[in-house]
C-alpha positions as CSV (number, residue, x, y, z in Angstrom):
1,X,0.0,0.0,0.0
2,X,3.1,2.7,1.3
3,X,4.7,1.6,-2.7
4,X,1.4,2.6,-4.6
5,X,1.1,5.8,-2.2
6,X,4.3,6.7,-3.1
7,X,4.6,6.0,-6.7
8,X,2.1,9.4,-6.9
9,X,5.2,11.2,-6.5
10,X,7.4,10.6,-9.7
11,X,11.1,10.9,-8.7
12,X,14.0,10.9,-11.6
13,X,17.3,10.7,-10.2
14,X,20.1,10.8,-12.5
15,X,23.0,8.4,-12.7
16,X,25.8,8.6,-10.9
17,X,27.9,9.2,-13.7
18,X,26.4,12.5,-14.1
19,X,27.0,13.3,-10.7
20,X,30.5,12.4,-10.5
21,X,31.1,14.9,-7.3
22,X,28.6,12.6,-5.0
23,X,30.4,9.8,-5.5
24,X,33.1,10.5,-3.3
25,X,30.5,12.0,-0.9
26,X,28.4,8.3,-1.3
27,X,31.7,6.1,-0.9
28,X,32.3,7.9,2.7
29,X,29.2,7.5,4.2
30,X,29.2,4.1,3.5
31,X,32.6,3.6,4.3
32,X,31.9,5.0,7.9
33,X,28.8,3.4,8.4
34,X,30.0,0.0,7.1
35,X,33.4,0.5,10.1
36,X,30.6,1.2,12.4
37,X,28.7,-1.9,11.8
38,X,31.9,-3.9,12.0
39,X,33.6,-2.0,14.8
């Protein structure tokens, strides 16, 4: 029901490859939320 409520709202995200300056951005959040996971 939440997935057909929110499919009203069309989102377009473009690819990371066009948005080269968030990938560095993306790769430390997960790096530092992956090292706190593991400890």
């Amino acid at each position: 029901d939440l997935y057909y409520r929110l499919n009203v709202f069309p989102i377009q995200l473009p690819p990371l490859r066009e948005r080269p300056k968030d990938i560095v951005a993306l790769a430390k959040h997960f790096a530092s939320r992956f090292a706190g996971a593991e400890g």
